[in-house]
N, C-alpha and C positions, 0 to 999 in steps of 0.2 A: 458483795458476792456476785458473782458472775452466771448471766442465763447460758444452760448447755441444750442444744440442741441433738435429738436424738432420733433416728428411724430405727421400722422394725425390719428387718430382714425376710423376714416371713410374711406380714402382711401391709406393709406399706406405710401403717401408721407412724407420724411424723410428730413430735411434742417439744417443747421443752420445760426445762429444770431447773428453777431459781434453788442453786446450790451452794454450796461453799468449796471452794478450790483443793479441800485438803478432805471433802469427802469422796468415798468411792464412785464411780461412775454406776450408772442404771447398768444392766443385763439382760431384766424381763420386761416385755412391754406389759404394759398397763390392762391392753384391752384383749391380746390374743397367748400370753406368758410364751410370747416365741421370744427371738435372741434380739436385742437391739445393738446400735453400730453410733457410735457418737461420732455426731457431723462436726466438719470445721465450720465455726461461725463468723459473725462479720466480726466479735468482740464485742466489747465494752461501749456503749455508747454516751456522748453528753448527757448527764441530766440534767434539767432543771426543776429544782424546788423553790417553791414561794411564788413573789410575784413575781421578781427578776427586778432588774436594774434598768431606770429608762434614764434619757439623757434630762429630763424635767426634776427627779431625785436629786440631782446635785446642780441645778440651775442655781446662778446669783437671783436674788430677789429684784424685784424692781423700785428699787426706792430711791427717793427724787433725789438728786446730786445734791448735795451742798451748795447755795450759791455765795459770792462774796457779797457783803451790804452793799451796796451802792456808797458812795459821797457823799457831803448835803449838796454838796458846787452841783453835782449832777443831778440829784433831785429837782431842785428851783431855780435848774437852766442855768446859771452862774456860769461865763465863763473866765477860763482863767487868762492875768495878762502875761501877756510873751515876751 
């Protein structure tokens, strides 16, 4: 549901209306029952709910590569003949 923003004609006072699109618009102000004038607004803005999404939320883990064993020839210095 969309905020409307509203002035009075009469006395200045300025409010808005957390309303629904398919209700009537205001008429009377609130504080002096003069006529009010519904302003154009900026719209709808982003919201955010919750925490939100950081780039850490979907990070790979750090976990140690696989390595391949070694040889024995490489272990115990063994070299091979060519």
């Amino acid at each position: 549901m969309p905020t409307y923003e509203y002035k009075c004609i009469d006395c200045g006072y300025e409010f808005e209306v957390f309303q629904s699109m398919t209700a009537d618009p205001i008429t009377v102000c609130p504080k002096c029952k003069g006529k009010v004038q519904r302003r154009i607004g900026t719209g709808a803005g982003i919201m955010f709910k919750g925490s939100g999404f950081y780039i850490t939320d979907y990070k790979k883990s750090k976990r140690p590569v696989d390595k391949k064993p070694e040889s024995d020839s490489k272990k115990k210095g063994v070299k091979k003949a060519s």
